[in-house]
ZALUMGU-357901 format. One record per residue: residue in one letter; x negated, y negated, z of N, C-alpha, C, O, CB in turn; chain. Coordinates in steps of 0.2 Angstrom, whole numbers, plus 2048, in hexadecimal, padded with zeros to 3 digits. Glycine has a CB too. Layout:
residues N
[A, [X, Y, Z], [X, Y, Z], [X, Y, Z], [X, Y, Z], [X, Y, Z], A]
...
END
This chain:
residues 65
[X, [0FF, 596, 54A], [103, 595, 550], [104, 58E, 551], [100, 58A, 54F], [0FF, 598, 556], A]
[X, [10A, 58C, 554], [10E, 586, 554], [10C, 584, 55C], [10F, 586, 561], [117, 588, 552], A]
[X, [108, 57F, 55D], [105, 579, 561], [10C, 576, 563], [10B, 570, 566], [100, 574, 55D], A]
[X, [112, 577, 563], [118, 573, 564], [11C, 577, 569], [11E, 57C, 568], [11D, 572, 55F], A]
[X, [11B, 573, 570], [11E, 575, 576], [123, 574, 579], [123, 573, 57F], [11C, 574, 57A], A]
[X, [129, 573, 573], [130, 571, 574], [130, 578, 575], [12D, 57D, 575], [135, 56E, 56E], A]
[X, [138, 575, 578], [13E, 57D, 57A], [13F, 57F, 574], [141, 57B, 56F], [147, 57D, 57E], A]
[X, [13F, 586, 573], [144, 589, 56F], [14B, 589, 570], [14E, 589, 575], [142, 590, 56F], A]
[X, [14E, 589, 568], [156, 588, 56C], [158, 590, 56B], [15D, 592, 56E], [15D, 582, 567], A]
[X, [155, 594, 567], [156, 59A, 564], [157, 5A0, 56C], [152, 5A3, 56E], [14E, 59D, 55D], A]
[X, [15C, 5A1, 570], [15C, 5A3, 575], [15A, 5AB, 575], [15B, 5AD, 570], [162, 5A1, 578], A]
[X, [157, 5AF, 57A], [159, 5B5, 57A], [15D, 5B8, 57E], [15E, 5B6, 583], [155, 5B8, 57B], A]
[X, [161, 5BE, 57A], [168, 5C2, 57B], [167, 5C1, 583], [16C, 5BE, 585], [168, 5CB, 578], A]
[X, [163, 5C3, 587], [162, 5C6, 58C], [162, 5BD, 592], [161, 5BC, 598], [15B, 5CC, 58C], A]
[X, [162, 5B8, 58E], [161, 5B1, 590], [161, 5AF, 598], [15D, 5AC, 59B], [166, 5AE, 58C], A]
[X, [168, 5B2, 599], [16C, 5B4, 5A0], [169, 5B4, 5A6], [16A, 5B1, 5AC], [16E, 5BB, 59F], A]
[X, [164, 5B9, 5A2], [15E, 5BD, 5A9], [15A, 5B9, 5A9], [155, 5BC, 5AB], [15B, 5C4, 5A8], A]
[X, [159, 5B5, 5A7], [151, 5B0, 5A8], [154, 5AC, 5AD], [159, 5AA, 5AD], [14D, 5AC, 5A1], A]
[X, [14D, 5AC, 5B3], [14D, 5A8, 5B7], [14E, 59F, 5B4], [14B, 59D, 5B0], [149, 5AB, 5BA], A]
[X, [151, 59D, 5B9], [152, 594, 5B4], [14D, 592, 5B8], [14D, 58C, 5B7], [15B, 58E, 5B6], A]
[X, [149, 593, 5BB], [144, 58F, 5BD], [13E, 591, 5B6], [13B, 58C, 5B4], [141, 591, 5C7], A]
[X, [13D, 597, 5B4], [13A, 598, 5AE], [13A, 597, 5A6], [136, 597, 5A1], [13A, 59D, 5AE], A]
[X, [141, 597, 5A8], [145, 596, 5A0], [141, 591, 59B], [140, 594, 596], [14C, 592, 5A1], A]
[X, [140, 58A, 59B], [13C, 585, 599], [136, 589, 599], [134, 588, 593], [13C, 57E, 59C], A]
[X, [132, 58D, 59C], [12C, 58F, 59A], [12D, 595, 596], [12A, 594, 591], [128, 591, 59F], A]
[X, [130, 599, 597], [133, 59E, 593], [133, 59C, 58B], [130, 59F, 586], [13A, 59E, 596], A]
[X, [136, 597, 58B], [137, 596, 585], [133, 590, 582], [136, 58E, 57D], [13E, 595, 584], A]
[X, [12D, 58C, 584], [12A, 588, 584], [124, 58D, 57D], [121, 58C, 578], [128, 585, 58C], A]
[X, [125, 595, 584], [11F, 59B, 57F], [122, 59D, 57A], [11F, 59F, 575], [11C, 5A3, 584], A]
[X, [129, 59E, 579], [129, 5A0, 573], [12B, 59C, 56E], [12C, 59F, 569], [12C, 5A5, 572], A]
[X, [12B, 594, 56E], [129, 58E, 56A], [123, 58F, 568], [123, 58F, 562], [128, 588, 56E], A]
[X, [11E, 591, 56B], [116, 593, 569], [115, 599, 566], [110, 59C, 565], [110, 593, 56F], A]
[X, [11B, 59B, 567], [119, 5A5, 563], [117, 5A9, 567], [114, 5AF, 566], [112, 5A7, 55C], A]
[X, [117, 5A7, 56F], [113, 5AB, 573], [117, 5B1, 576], [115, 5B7, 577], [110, 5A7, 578], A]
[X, [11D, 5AE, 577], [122, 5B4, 578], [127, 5B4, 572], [12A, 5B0, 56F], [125, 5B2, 57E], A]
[X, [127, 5BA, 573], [12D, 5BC, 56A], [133, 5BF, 56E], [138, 5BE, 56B], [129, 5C4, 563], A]
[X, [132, 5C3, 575], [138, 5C6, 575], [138, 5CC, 572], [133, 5CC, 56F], [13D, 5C2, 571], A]
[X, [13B, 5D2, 572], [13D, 5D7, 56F], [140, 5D9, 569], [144, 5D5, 567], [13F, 5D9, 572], A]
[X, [140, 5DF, 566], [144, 5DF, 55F], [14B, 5DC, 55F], [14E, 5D9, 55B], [144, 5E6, 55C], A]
[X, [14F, 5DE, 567], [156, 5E0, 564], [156, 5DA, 569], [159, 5DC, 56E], [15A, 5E8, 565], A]
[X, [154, 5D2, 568], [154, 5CA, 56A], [154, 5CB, 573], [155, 5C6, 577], [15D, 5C6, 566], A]
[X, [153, 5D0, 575], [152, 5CF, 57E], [14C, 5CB, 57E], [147, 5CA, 57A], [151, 5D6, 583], A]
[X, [14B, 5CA, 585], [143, 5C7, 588], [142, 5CD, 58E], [13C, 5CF, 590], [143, 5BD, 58C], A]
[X, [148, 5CE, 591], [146, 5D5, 597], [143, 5D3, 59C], [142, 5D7, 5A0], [142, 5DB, 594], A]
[X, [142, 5CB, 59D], [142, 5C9, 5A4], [141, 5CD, 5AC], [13D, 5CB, 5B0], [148, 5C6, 5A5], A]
[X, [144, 5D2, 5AC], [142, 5D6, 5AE], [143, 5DB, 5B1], [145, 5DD, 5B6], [140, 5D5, 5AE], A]
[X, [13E, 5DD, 5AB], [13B, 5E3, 5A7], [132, 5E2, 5AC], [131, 5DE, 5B0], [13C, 5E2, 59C], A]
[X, [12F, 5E7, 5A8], [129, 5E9, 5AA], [125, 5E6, 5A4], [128, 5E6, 59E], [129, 5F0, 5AA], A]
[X, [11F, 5E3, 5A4], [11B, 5E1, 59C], [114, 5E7, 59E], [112, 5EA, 5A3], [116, 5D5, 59B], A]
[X, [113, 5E9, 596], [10C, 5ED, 598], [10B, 5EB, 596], [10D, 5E7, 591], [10A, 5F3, 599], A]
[X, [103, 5EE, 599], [0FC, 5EC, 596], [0FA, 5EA, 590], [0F5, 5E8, 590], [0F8, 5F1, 597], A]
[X, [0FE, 5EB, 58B], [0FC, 5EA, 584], [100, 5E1, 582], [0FC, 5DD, 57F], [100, 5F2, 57F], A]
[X, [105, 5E0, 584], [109, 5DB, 586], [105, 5D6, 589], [102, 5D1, 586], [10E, 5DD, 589], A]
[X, [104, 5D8, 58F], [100, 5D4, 594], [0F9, 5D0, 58F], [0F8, 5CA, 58E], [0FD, 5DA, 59B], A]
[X, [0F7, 5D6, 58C], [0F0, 5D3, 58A], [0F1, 5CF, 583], [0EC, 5CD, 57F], [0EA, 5D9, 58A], A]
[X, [0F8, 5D0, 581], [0F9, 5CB, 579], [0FB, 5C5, 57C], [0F8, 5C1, 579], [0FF, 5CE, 572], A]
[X, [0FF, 5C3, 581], [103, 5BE, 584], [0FB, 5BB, 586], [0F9, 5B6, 584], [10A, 5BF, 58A], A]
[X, [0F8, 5BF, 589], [0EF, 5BA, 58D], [0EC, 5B6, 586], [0ED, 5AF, 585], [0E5, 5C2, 590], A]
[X, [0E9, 5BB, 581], [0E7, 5BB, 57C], [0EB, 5B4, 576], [0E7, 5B1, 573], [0E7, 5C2, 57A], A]
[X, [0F1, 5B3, 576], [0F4, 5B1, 573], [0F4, 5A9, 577], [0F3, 5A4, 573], [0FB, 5B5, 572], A]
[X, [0F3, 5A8, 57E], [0F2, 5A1, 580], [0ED, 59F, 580], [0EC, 599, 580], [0F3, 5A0, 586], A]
[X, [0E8, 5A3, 581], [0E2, 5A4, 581], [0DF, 59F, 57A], [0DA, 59B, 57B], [0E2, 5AC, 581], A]
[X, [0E3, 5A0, 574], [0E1, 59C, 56F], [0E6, 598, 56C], [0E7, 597, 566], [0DE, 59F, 569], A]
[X, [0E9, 596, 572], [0EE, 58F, 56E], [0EA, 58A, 56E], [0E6, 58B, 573], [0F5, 58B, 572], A]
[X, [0EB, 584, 568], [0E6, 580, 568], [0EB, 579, 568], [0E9, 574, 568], [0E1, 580, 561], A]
END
């Protein structure tokens, strides 16, 4: 995993719907691989995360070094 907390420029489809107060965090996490986004390039902002999500996004910050 990549320790580099630039913005991504690689936007998701759904880009639109992210709040701009979040945006820079948004994409700060998936600079770090923490957030990937969905197959078909959304992020789904929102959308609903479950439990299985929730606990990889924990888990995944959990060991940024």
């Amino acid at each position: 995993m990549k320790n580099d907390v630039s913005v991504s420029k690689d936007k998701f489809a759904d880009d639109s719907s992210i709040a701009e107060y979040a945006s820079d965090a948004v994409y700060s996490m998936k600079s770090l691989e923490v957030l990937n986004g969905y197959e078909d390039g959304t992020f789904k902002p929102l959308g609903q995360l479950t439990r299985a999500e929730a606990a990889k996004v924990i888990t995944l910050i959990a060991n940024i070094q």
